[in-house]
N, C-alpha and C positions, 0 to 999 in steps of 0.2 A: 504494500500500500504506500501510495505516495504522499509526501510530509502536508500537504496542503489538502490532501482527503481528510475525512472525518467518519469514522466509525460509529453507523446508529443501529442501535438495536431495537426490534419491532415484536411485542406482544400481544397477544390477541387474546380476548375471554366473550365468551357467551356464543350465540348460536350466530352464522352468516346470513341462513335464511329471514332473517327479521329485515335484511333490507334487499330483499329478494327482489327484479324487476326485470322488465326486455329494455335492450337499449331503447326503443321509442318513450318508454312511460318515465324515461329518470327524470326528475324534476329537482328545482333550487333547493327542497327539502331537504335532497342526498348531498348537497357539499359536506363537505369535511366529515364525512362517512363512511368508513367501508360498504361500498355495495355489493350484493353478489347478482353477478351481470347475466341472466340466462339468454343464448342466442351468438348469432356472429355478429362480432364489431364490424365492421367494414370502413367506418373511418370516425376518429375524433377531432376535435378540435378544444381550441387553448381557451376555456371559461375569461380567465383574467386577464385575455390581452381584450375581449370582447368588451369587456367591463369597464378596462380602463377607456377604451377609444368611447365608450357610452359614457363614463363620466366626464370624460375631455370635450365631446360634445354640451352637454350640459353646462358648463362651465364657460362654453364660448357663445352657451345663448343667453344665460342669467348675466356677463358681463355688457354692459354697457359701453 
């Protein structure tokens, strides 16, 4: 491992299926959640660059 990596370790408890879903039905509910994804991915996209070009939006219409 190299000096500028960081070593994190990942624990898990309870069941996966509590946030059981197909890729179409995931909603804002699921951020910062493990989901368990039934189905093929076939493509994703980046939540927080969407988010930010929608707040930077926002921001250049509330400016006057």
């Amino acid at each position: 491992m190299a000096e500028h990596e960081i070593k994190r370790l990942l624990g898990l408890k309870g069941s996966l299926n509590t946030y059981f879903c197909a890729p179409r039905t995931i909603k804002s509910l699921h951020l910062q959640k493990i989901v368990y994804c039934g189905g093929i991915v076939t493509s994703v996209s980046y939540v927080r660059f969407e988010l930010r070009q929608m707040f930077t939006m926002m921001k250049l219409k509330i400016s006057f």
